[in-house]
VMD Tcl script that builds the backbone (N, CA, C; Angstrom):
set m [mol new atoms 327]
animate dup $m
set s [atomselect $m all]
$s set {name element resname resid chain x y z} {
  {N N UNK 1 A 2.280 45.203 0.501}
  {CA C UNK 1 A 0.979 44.561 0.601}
  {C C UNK 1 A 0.670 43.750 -0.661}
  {N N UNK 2 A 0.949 44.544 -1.442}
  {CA C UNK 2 A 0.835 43.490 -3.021}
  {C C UNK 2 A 1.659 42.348 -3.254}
  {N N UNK 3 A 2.909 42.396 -2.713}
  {CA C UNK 3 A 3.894 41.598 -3.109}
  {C C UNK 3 A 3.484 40.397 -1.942}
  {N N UNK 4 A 2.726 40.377 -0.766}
  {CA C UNK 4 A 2.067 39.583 0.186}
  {C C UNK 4 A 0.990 39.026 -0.197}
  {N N UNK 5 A 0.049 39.643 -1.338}
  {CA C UNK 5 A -1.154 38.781 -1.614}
  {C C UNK 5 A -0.616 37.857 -2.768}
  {N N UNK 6 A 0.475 38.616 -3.511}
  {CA C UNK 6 A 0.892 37.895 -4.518}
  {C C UNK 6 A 1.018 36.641 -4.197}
  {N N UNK 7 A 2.297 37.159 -2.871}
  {CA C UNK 7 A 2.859 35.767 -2.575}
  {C C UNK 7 A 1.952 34.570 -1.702}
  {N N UNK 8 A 0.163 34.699 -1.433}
  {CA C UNK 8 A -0.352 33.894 -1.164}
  {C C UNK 8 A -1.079 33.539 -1.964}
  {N N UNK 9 A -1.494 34.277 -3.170}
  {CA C UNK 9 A -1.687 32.916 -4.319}
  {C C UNK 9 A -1.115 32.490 -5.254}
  {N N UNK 10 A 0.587 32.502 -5.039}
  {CA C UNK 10 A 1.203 31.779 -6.060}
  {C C UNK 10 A 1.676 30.460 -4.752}
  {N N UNK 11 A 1.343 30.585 -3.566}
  {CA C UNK 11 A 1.225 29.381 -2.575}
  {C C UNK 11 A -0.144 28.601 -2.408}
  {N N UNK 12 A -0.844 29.353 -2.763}
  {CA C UNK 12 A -2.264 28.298 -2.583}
  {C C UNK 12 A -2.712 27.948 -4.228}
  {N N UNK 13 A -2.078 28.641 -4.946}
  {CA C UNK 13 A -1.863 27.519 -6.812}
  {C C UNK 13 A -0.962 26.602 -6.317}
  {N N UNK 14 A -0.065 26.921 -5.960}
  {CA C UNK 14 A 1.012 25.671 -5.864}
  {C C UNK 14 A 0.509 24.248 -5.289}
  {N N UNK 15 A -0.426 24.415 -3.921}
  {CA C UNK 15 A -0.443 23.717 -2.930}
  {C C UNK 15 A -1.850 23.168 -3.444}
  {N N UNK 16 A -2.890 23.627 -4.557}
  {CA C UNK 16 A -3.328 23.216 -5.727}
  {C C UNK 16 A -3.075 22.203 -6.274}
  {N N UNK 17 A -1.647 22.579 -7.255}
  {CA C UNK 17 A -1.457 21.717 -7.836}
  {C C UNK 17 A -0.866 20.466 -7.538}
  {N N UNK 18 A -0.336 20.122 -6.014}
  {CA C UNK 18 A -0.208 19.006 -5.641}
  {C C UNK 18 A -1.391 18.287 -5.424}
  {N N UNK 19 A -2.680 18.894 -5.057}
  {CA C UNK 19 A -3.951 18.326 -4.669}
  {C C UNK 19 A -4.731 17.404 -6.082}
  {N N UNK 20 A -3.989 17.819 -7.265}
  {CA C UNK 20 A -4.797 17.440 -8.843}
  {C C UNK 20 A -4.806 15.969 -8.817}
  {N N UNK 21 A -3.232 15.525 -8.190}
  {CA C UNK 21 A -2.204 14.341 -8.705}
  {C C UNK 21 A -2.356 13.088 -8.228}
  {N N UNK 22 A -3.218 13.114 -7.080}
  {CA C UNK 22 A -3.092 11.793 -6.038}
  {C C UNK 22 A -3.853 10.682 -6.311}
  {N N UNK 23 A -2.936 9.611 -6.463}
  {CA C UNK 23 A -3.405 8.637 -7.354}
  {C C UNK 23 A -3.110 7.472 -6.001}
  {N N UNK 24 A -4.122 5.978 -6.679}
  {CA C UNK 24 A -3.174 5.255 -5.849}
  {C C UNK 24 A -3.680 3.700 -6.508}
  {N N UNK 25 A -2.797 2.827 -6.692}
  {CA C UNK 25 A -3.263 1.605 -6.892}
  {C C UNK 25 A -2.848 1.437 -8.419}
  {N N UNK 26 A -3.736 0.757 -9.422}
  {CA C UNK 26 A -3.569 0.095 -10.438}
  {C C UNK 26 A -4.877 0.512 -11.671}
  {N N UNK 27 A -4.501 1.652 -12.439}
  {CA C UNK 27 A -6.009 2.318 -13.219}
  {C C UNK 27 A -5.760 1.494 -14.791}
  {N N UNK 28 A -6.694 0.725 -14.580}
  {CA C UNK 28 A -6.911 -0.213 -16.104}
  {C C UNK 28 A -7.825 0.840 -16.719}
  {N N UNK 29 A -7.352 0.501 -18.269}
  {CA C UNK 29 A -7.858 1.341 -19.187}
  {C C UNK 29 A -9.089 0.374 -20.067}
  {N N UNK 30 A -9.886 0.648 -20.618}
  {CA C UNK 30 A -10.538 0.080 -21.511}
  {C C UNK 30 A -10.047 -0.947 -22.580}
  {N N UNK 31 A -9.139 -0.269 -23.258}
  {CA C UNK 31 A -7.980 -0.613 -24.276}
  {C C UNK 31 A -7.279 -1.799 -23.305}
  {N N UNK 32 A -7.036 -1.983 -22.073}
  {CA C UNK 32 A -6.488 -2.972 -21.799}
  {C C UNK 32 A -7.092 -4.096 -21.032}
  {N N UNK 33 A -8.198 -3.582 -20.628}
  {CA C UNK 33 A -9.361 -4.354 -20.281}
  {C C UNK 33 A -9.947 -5.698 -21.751}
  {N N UNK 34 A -9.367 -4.466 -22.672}
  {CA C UNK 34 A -10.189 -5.166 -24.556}
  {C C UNK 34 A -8.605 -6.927 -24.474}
  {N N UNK 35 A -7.710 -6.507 -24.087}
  {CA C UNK 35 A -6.727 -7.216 -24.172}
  {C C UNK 35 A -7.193 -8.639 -23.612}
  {N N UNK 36 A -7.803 -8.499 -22.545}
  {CA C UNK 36 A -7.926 -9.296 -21.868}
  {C C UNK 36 A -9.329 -10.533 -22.411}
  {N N UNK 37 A -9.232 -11.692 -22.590}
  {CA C UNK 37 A -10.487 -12.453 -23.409}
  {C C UNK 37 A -10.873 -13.431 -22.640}
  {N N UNK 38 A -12.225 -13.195 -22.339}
  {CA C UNK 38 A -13.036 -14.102 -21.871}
  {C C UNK 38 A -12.783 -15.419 -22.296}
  {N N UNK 39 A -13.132 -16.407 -21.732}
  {CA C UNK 39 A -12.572 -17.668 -21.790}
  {C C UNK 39 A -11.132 -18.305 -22.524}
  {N N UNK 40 A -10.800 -17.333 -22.852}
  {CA C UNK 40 A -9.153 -17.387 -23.642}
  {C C UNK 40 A -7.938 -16.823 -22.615}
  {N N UNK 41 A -7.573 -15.910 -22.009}
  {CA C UNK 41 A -6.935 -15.399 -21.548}
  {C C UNK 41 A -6.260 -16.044 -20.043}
  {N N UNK 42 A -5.303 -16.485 -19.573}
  {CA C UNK 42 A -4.981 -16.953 -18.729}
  {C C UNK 42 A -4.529 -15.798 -17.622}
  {N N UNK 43 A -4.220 -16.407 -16.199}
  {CA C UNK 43 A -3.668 -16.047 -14.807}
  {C C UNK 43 A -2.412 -14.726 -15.343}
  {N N UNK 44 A -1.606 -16.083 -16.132}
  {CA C UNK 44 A -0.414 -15.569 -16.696}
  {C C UNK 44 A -0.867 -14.342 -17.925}
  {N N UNK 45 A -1.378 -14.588 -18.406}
  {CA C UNK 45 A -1.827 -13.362 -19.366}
  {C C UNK 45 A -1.884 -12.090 -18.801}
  {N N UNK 46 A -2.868 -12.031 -17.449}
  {CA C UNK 46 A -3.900 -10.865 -17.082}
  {C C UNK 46 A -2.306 -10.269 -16.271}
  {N N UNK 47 A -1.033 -11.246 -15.843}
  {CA C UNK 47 A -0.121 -10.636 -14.656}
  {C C UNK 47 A 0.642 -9.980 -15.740}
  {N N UNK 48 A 1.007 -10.698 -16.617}
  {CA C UNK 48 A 1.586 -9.956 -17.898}
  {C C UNK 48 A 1.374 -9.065 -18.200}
  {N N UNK 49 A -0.007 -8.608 -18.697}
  {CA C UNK 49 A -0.334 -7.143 -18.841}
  {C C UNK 49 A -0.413 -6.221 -17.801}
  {N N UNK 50 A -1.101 -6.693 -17.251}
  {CA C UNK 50 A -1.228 -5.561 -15.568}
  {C C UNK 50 A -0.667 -5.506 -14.490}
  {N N UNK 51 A 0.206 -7.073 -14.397}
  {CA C UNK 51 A 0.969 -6.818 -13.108}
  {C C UNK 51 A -0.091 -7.544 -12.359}
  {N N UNK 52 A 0.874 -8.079 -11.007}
  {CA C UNK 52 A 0.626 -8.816 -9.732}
  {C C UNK 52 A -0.695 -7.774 -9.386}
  {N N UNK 53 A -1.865 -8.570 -8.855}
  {CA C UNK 53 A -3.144 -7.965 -8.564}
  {C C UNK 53 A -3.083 -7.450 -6.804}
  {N N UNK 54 A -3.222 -6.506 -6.342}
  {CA C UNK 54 A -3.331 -6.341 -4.742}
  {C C UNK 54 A -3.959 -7.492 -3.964}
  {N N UNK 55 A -4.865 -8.332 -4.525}
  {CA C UNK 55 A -5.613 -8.847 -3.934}
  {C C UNK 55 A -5.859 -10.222 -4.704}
  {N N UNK 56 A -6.219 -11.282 -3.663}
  {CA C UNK 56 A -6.415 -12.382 -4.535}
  {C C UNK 56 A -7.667 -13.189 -3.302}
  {N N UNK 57 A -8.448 -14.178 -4.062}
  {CA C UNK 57 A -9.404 -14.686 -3.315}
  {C C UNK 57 A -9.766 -15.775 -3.766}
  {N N UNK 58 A -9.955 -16.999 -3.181}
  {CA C UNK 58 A -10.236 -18.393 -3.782}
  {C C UNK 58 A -11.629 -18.260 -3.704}
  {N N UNK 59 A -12.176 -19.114 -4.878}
  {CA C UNK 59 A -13.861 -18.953 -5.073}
  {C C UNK 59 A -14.161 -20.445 -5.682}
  {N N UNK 60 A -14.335 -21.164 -4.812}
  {CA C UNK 60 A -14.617 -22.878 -4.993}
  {C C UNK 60 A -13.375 -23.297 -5.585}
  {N N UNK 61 A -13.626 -23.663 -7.169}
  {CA C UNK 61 A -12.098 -24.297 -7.225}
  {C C UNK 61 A -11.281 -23.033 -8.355}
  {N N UNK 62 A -11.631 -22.222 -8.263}
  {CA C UNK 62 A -11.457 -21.092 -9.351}
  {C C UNK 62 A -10.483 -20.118 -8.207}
  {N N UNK 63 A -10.275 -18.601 -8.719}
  {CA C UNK 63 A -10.153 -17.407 -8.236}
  {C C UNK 63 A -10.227 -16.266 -8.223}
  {N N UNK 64 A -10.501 -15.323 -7.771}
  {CA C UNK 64 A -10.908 -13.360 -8.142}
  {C C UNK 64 A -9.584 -12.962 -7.823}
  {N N UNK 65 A -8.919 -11.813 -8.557}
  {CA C UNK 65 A -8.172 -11.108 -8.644}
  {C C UNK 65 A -8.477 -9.911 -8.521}
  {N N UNK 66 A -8.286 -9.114 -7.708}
  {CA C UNK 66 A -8.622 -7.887 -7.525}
  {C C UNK 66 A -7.672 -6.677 -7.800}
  {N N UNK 67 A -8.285 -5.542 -8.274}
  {CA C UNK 67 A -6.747 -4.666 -8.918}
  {C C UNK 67 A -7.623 -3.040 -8.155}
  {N N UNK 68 A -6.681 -2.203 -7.207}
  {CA C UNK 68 A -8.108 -1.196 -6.818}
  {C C UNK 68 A -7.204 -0.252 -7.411}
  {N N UNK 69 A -8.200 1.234 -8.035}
  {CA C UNK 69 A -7.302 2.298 -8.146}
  {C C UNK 69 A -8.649 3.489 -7.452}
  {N N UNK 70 A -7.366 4.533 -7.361}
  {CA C UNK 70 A -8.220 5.397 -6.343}
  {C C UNK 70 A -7.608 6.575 -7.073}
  {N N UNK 71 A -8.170 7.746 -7.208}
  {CA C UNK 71 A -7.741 9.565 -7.728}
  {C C UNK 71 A -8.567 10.372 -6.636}
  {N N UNK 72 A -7.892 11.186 -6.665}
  {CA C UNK 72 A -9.079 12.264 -5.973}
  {C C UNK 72 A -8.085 13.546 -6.919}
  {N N UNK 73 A -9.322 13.658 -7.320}
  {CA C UNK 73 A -8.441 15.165 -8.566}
  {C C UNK 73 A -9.702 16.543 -8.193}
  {N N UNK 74 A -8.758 17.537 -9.053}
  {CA C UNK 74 A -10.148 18.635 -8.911}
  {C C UNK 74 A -10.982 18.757 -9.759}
  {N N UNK 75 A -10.660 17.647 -10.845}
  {CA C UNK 75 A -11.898 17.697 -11.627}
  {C C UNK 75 A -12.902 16.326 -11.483}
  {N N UNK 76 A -12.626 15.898 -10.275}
  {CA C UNK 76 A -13.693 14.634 -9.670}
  {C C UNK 76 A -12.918 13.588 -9.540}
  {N N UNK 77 A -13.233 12.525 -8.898}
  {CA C UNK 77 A -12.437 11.767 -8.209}
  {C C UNK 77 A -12.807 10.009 -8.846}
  {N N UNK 78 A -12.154 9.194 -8.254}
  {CA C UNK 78 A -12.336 8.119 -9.059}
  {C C UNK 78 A -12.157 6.919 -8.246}
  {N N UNK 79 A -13.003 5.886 -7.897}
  {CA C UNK 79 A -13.049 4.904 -6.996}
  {C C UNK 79 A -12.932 3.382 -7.498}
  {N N UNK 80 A -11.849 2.682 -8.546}
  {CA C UNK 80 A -12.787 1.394 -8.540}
  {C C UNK 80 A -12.384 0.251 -8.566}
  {N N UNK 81 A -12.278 -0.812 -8.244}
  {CA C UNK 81 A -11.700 -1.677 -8.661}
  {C C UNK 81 A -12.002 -2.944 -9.854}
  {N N UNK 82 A -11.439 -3.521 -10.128}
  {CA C UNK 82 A -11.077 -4.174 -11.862}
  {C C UNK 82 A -11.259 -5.752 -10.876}
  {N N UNK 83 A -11.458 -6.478 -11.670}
  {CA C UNK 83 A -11.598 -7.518 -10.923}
  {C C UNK 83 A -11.956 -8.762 -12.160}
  {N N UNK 84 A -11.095 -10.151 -11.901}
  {CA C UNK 84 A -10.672 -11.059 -12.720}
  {C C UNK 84 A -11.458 -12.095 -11.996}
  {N N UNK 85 A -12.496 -13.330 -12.887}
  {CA C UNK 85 A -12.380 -14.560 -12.121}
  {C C UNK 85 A -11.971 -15.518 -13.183}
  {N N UNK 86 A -11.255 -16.259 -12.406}
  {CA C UNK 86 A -10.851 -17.395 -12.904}
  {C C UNK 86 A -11.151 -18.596 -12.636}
  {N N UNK 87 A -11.273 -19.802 -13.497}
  {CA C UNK 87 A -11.886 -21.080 -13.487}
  {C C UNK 87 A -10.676 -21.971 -12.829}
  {N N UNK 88 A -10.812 -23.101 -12.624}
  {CA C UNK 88 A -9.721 -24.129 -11.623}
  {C C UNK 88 A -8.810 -24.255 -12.877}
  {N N UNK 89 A -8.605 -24.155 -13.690}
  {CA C UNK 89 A -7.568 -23.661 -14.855}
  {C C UNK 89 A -7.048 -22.912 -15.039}
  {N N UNK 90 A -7.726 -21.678 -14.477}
  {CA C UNK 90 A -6.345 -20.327 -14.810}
  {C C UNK 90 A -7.079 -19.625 -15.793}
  {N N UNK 91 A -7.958 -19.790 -16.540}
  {CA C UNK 91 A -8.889 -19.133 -17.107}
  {C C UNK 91 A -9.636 -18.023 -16.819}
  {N N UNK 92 A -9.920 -16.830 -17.423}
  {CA C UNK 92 A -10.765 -15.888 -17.257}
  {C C UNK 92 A -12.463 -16.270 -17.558}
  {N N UNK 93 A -13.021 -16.320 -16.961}
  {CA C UNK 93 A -14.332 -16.544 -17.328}
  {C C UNK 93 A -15.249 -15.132 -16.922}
  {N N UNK 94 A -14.699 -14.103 -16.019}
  {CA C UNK 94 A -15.553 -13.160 -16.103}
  {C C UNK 94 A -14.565 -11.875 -15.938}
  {N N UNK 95 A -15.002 -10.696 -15.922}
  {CA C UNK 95 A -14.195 -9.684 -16.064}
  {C C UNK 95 A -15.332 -8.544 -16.131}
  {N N UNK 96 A -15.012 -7.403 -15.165}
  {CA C UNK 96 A -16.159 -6.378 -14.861}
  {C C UNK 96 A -15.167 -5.136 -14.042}
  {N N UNK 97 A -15.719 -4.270 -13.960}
  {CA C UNK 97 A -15.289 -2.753 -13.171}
  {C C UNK 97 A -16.600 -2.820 -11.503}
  {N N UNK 98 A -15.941 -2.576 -11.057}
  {CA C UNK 98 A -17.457 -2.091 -9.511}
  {C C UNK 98 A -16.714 -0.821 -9.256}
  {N N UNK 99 A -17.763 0.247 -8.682}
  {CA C UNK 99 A -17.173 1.395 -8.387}
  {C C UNK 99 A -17.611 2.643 -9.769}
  {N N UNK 100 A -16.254 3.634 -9.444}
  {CA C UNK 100 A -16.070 4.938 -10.428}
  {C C UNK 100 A -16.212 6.034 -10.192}
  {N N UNK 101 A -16.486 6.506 -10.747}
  {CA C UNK 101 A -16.085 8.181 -10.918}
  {C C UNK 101 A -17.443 8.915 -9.824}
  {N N UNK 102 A -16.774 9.731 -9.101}
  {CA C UNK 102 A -18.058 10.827 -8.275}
  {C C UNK 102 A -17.348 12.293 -8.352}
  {N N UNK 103 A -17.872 13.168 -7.950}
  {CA C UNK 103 A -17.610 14.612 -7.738}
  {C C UNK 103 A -16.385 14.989 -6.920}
  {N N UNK 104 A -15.980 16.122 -7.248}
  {CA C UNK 104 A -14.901 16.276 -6.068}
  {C C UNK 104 A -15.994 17.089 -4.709}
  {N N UNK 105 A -15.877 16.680 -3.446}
  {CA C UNK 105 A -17.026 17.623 -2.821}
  {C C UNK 105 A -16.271 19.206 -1.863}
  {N N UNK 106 A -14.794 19.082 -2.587}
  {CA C UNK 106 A -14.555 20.398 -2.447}
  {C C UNK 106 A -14.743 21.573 -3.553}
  {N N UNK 107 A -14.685 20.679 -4.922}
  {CA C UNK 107 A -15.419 21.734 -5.943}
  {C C UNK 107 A -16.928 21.834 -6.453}
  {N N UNK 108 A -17.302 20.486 -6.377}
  {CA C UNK 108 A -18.477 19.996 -6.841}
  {C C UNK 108 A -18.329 20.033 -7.966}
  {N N UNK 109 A -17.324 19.437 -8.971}
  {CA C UNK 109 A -17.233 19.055 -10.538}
  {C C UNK 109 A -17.161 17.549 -10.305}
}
mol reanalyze $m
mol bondsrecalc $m
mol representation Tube
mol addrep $m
């Protein structure tokens, strides 16, 4: 009987710790967000550092770049995407986060 309860919570830690890990997409950091410079920084710059964006969108004669990352961990989860516009040059002219961080609502942390 012991060696049966044992063996169901060293299976439901386990099956745990796959639940911590699940990531998905492209998670920009602050530090590399700082990399990136408003009216200085080009197309080629932002792919350089971060890589090809999931998403791309023409906006008059300019464009948005979109980058999404997603977590769901047990210590709260994380929603957001990063997002680039650029001027009919290739220029960064704006740069912002939408989204972020909420609770996990199976732990409530």
């Amino acid at each position: 009987m012991k060696k049966a309860i044992l063996s169901a919570a060293v299976l439901l830690a386990l099956s745990g710790c796959s639940y911590l890990s699940m990531e998905k997409g492209t998670d920009i950091s602050q530090a590399t967000m700082e990399q990136i410079v408003v009216n200085k920084s080009t197309q080629s710059d932002v792919e350089r550092i971060i890589g090809y964006p999931q998403n791309k969108q023409k906006l008059g004669d300019g464009e948005i770049w979109y980058y999404e990352f997603s977590k769901v961990g047990y210590l709260g989860n994380k929603d957001e995407k990063t997002v680039f516009e650029f001027d009919k040059k290739g220029v960064v002219v704006k740069k912002y986060k939408t989204g972020g961080n909420s609770k996990n609502p199976l732990t409530g942390k």
